[in-house]
N, C-alpha and C positions, 0 to 999 in steps of 0.2 A: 421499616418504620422510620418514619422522619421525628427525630429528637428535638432539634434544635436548631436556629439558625440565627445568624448574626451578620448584620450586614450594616457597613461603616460607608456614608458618602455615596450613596447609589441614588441619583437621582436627586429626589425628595427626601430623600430617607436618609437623614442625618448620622445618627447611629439606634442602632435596634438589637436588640438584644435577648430572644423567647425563645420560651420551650413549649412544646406538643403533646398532648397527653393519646393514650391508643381509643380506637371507637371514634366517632364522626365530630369533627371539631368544622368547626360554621366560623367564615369568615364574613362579617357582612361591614357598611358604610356606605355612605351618601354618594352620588356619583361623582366622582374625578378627586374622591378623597383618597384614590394610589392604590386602590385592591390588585389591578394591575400591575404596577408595581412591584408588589411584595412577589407576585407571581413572574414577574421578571427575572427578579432578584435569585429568585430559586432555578429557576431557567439558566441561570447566568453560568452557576454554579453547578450544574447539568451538563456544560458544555454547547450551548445554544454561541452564535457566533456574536462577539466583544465590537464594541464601537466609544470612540471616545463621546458620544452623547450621553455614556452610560456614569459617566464621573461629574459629581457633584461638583460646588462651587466651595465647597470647605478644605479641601486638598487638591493635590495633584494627580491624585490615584481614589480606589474604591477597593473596597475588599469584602467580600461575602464569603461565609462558612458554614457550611452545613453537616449536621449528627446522623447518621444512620446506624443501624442494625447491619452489622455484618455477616453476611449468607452466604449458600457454599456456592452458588455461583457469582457472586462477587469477590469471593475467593480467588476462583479461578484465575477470572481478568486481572485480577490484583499478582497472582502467580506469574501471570503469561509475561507482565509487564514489570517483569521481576519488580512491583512495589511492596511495604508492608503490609502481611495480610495476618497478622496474630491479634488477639484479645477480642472483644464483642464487637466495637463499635469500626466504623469509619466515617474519617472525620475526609470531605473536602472542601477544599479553600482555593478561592481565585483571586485574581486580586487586576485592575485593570487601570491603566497609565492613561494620561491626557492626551497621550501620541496613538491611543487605540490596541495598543498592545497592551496582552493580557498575559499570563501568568498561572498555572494551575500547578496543586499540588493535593495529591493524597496521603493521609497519614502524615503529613509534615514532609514529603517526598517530591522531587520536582515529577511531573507529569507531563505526559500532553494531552492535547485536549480531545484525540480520540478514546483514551482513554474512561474519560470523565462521560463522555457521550454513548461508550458501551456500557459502561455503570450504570446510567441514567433508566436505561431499558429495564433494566433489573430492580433499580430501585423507587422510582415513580412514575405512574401514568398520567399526563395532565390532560385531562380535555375542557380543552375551550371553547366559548359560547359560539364561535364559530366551526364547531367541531362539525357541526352534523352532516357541513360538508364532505364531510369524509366518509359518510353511507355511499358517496358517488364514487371511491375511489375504490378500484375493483381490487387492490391489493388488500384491501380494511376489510372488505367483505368476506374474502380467503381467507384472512387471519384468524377472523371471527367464527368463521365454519372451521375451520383447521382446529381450533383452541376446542373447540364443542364435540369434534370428530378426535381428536387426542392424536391427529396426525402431524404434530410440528416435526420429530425425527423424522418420519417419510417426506413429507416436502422439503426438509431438508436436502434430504439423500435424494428426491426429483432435481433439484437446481446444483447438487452436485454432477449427478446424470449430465443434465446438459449444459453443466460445464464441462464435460466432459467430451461430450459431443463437439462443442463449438471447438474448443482445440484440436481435435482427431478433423476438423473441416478446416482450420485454420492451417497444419499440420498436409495436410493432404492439397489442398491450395500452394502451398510454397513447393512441394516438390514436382504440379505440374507444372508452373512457372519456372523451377530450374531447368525441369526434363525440355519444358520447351527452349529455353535458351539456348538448354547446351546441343538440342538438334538442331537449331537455326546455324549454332556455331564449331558443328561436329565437324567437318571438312577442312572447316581453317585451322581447327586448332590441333585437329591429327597432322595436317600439313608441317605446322609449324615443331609441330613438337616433333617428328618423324626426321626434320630438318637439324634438330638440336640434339635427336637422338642418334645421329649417323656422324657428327662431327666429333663425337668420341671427344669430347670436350677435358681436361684434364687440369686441375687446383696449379697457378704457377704457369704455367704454360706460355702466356703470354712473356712473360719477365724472360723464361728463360728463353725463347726463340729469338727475340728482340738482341739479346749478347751475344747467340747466334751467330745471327745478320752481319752482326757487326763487324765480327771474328773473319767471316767469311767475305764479305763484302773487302775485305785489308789485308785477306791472306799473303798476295805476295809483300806484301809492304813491309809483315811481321815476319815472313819466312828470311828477305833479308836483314832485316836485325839482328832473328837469332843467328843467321852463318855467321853475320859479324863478329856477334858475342861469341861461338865457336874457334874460330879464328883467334880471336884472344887470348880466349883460354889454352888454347894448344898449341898458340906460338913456341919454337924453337927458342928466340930470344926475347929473353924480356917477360916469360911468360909468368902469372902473378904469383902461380903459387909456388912452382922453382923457387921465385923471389923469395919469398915469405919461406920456405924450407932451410933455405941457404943462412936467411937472418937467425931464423933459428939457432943453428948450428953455432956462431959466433955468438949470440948471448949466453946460450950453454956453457960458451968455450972460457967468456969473460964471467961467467956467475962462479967461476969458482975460486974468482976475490973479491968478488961484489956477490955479495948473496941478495940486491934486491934485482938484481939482471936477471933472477932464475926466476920470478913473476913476470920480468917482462916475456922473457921465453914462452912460455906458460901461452900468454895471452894472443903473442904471435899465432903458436901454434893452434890456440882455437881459429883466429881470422882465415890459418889457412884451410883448416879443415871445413869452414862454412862457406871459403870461396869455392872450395873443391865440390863442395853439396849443390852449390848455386850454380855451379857447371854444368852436374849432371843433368838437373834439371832442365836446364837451356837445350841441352843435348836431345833429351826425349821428347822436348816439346816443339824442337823442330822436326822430329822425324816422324812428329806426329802433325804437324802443321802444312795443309795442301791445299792447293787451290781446286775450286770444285764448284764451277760453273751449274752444274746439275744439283747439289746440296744445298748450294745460295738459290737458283728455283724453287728448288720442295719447301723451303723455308718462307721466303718471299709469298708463295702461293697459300703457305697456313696463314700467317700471320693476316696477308689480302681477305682470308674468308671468315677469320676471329674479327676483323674490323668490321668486314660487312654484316654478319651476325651481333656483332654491340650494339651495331648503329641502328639498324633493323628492329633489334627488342628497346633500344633508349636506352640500355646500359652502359658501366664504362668498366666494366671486368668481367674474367670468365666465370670468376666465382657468381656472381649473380646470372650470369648466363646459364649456369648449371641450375639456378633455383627456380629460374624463370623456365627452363626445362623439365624442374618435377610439378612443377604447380601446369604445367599445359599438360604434363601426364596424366595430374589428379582429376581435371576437368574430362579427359578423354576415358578414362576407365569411371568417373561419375556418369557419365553419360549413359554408358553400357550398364552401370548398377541402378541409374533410376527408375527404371517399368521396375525391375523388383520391387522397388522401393512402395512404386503406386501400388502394387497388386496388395502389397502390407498393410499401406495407408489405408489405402480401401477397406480390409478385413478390418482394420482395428474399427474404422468408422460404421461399419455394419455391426460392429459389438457393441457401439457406442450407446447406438441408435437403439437397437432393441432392449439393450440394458434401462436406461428412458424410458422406453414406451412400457417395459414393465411398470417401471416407479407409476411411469403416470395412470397407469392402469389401476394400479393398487391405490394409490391417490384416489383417483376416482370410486373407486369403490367406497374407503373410508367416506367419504361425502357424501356419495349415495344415501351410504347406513344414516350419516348423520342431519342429513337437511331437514327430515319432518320430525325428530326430537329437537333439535336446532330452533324451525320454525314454531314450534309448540310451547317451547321455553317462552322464546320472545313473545307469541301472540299471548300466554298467560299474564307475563306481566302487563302488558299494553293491554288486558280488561280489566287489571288490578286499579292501570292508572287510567279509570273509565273512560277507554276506548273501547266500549262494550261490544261492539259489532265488528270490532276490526279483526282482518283477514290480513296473515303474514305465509308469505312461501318465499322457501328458497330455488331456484331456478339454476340448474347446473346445463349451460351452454357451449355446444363443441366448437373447440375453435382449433387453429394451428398451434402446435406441441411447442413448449417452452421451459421455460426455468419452473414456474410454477403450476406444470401440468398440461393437460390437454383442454381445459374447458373455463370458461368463463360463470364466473359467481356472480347471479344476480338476484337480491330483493324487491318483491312484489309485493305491493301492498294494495288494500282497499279498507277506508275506511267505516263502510257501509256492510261489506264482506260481500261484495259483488265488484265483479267486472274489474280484478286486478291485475293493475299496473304496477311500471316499472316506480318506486317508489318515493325517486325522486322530480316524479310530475303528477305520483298522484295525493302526495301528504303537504299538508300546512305544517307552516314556520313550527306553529305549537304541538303538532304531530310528530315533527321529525324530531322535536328534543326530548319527547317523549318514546320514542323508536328507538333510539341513540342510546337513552339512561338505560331500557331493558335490552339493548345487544350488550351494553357495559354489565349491568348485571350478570346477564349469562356469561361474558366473558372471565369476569372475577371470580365465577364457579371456579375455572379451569388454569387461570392464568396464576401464577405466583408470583402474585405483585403486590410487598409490604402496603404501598401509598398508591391513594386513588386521587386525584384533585378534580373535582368538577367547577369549572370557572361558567356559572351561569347557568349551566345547562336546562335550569327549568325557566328558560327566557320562552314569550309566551304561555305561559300556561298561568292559572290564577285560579282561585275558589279550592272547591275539592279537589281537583285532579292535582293543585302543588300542592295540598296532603298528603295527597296518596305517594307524591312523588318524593317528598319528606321522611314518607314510612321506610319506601323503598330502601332509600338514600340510609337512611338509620338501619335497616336490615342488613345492609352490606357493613355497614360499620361496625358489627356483630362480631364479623369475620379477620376485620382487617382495619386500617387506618385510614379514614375516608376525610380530603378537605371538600366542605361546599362553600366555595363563595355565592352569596346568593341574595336576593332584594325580597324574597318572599317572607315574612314572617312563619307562614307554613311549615317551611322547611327549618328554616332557623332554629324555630323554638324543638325540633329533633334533636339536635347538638349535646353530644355530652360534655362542648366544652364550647365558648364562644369568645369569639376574637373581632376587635371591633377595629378598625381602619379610619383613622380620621385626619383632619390635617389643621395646620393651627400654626401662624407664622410662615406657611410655604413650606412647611416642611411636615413628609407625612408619619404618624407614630403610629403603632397598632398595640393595644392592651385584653385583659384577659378582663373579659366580665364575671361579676359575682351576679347574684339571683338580681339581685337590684338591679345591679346596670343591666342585665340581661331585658328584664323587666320593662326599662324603660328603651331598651333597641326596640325592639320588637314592637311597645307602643309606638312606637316611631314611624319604623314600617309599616305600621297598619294604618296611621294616619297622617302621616308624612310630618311640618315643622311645627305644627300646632298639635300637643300631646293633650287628648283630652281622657279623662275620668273613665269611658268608656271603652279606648283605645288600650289604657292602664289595664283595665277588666278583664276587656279579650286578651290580653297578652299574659297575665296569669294564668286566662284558663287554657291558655296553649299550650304554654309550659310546665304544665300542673297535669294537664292533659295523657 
């Protein structure tokens, strides 16, 4: 149920500020007096998409707020969307900038505006005087049967089905596009990778072969160094560490009158013992040091086939030469795992499929049971609102399997109750909004929907038949929260509450009438700017009625 709304700078609508009482509340006013409007304004606040035409000339921004009845599936949304969902009500507010940018918020909570648009579902139905359009629209028709037939969880679970489907197709698609790639490129890339797998490829490798080279490439150059350095060290005369041995001995000899010569001592004898280290070293690594014309080959001939292997993959190390090696692996053993692969894809897609075809079976069936109680609702009220001859069927039509089933929903209508057609060529203007109020009827049976709003709906029609369509309108209002805006006095004087839309300086107000002002709307409407005595009369006995 819609409590309340408030709306600041929206258009025409300066600031506004009502409340809604429960049972069928009538909006009426003169044309371009902003009925409109006020039906925007709630719109806005629904989530309907923001445009800076929507801000008035008195600020920079507009803001609209609206009262609801807090329900468990509004709960929910409010859950999913981690916003506030405790106490009765829910309050949302929009609020929208000169720059076209908008702003939502629930319960005082920033939102977005999908949000506000799932809410919406839940919380009102508008149909507009251009609605009846939507008898053409073969999703409206399904709704309409769906809600009658109590099957929303199975058509659910049908367009979960074939979601399911299209991925298990989608799913099955990409692995014969890989299976084909990788057979178009099974030979090159066994080659290549067969190639990277035989060079025994090793982390480092390059660095060290490279010092190698070097090594080898200078052997004798470094094998004479070290004799040199050998030579030195094992001279007869002059040899360094003799030297250093012998100083020793003489600062030992003099530290025992100078006690800081026995430091130097000391220090000597380390130098000699690190040259004597430095020797041996020279030593081993000449008799390890040989020239090897064969060794600088085998070396020469790796390093030539790591070069040609770099250059070949576009790399400039082994290491990525080795990565570039498993990834040509993974492509060569995908190759050999993808018919598995299909033969799975396949299965799942045949479980997809038949899981589907059940839904839609069961689907179908629900529809079945429900078309001639369906069609019988509807054809009841449309003799109520004397279309006394008129003949309604619903027509379940097979088509190719989908989100929504296997078959197509269509309404047949004759007004005569012969020779029916599809019933968007065979009803008049005033026919079809008269077809529209009793699908909405029968739909409000089924639907849990606090708010109904009808903007116009009894366009074309006049005399008895907007009475009856008045009653209607007031029957539903029984049950639940129904707005009519509407030009009919008929319907109007139904109203257990009325709301009057007028405009005055350019800017539009809307007020709650008392019997009086009620009194004189309605004479209004019956005989447009000139209120006579008799117009007064009739509008009494309408509302007295």
């Amino acid at each position: 149920m819609l409590y309340s709304l408030s709306v600041s700078n929206y258009i025409l609508i300066g600031s506004l500020e009502t409340t809604f009482p429960e049972g069928l509340v009538i909006i009426s006013g003169e044309t371009g007096a902003g009925k409109s409007i006020l039906l925007g304004a709630l719109s806005l606040v629904l989530g309907v998409k923001a445009d800076a035409s929507m801000v008035g000339e008195a600020s920079d921004h507009c803001v609209v707020e609206a009262e609801f009845d807090l329900s468990g599936a509004v709960r929910e949304i409010l859950a999913r969307a981690d916003l506030p969902s405790e106490g009765e009500r829910l309050i949302l507010r929009r609020t929208v900038a000169k720059s076209g940018r908008s702003r939502c918020f629930a319960n005082d909570e920033p939102a977005p505006v999908s949000v506000l648009q799932d809410l919406s579902a839940h919380l009102v139905d508008i149909h507009s005087q251009h609605q009846t359009l939507r008898l053409q629209d073969e999703n409206f028709r399904m709704e309409a049967l769906d809600l009658h037939a109590g099957a929303g969880a199975l058509h659910l679970a049908c367009t979960q089905a074939w979601n399911k489907v299209l991925e298990e197709r989608r799913n099955l698609q990409d692995i014969r596009q890989r299976k084909a790639q990788a057979l178009e490129q099974q030979d090159y890339n066994q080659a290549r990778w067969q190639r990277l797998q035989e060079a025994s490829l090793l982390p480092g490798e390059m660095e060290s072969l490279e010092a190698e080279e070097k090594q080898l490439a200078h052997a004798e150059e470094i094998k004479e160094t070290l004799c040199g350095l050998e030579q030195l060290f094992g001279a007869d005369e002059g040899n360094p560490s003799q030297l250093l041995r012998e100083a020793g001995k003489l600062l030992d000899k003099a530290g025992r009158y100078v006690p800081s010569l026995k430091e130097l001592s000391a220090r000597v004898t380390s130098a000699r013992l690190e040259l004597e280290d430095i020797a041996q070293e020279v030593a081993a690594l000449n008799s390890r040091t040989e020239a090897s014309p064969e060794r600088l080959m085998q070396v020469q001939e790796r390093l030539s086939l790591l070069q040609k292997l770099l250059q070949k993959h576009g790399v400039s190390t082994v290491e990525e030469l080795m990565a570039e090696r498993d990834r040509l692996e993974s492509l060569v053993v995908d190759a050999s795992s993808l018919e598995a692969q299909e033969k799975a894809a396949l299965k799942a897609l045949a479980d997809a499929e038949k899981a589907h075809a059940l839904r839609c079976e069961e689907l179908h069936q629900k529809r079945s049971e429900a078309a001639i109680p369906f069609a019988l609702a509807v054809r009841e009220h449309l003799h109520f609102l004397e279309l006394d001859h008129a003949a309604f069927e619903v027509q379940l039509e097979p088509t190719e399997a989908g989100a929504h089933g296997s078959e197509r929903v269509n309404f047949l209508f004759s007004a005569s109750g012969k020779g029916l057609a599809d019933l968007s060529k065979a009803a008049s203007g005033g026919e079809l909004s008269r077809i529209m109020l009793s699908i909405k009827a029968v739909m409000a049976a089924h639907k849990n929907l606090p708010t109904l709003v009808f903007d116009e709906i009894d366009t074309g029609v006049s005399g008895s038949a907007a009475d009856k369509m008045g009653q209607l309108v007031c029957r539903m209002g029984q049950h639940m929260q129904v707005f009519a805006i509407t030009h009919l006095p008929q319907v109007a004087a139904k109203g257990s509450a009325h709301f009057l839309v007028s405009k005055t300086g350019g800017s539009t107000t809307v007020r709650l009438l008392d019997k009086e002002g009620r009194i004189g709307e309605l004479a209004r409407m019956l005989s447009g700017t000139r209120i006579t005595q008799a117009a007064i009369a009739n509008a009494e006995t309408l509302l007295n009625a």
